[in-house]
C-alpha positions in Angstrom: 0.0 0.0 0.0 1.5 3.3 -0.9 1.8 6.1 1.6 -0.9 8.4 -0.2 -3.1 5.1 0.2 -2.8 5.5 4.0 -3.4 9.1 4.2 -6.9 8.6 2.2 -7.8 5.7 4.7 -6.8 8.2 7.4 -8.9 10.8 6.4 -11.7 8.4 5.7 -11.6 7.3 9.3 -11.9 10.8 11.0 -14.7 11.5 9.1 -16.3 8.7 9.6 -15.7 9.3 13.4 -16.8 13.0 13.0 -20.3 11.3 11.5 -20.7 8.8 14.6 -20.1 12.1 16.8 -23.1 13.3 15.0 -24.8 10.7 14.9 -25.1 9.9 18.5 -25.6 13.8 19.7 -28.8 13.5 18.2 -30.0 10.0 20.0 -29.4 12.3 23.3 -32.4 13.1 25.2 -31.7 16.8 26.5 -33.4 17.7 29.8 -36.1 20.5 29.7 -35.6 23.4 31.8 -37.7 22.1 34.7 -35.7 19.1 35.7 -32.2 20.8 34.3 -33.8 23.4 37.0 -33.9 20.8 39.6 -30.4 19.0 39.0 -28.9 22.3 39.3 -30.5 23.0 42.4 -30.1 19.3 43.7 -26.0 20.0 42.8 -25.5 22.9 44.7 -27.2 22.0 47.6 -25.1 19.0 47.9 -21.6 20.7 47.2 -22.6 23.1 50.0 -23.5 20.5 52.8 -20.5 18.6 51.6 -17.8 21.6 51.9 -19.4 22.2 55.0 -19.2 18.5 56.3 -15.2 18.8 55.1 -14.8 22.1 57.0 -15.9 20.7 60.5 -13.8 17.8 59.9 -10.8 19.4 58.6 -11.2 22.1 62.1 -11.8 19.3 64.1 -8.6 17.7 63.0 -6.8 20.7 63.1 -7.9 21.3 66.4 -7.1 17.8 67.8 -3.8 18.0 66.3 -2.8 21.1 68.5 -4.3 19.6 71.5 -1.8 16.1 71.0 0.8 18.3 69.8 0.4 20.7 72.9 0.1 17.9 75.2 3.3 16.4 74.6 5.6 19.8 74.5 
């Protein structure tokens, strides 16, 4: 096979992969405002309770760590 043989096949390839791209964004089902509405919502309530949950943790720690550390000097 000569080399301008391969570059054909090559291109061939990406756009065929550029089609299947196409092809499946449009056998996606996009949400509708209301529930993309309600994800949102359902996200940023989690991330908050969850960095809040890390904070006491991580001052709890940080706070038993200068007690041990305290105790022992």
């Amino acid at each position: 096979m000569s080399t301008k043989n391969k570059k054909e096949d090559n291109k061939g390839s990406k756009a065929g992969f550029f089609q299947g791209v196409k092809t499946e964004f449009k056998k996606i089902i996009w949400p509708d405002r209301d529930t993309l509405g309600r994800q949102l919502l359902a996200v940023v309530c989690v991330t908050v309770v969850m960095g809040i949950l890390i904070a006491v943790i991580d001052f709890g720690a940080q706070n038993l760590i200068n007690l041990i550390t305290t105790i022992g000097a």
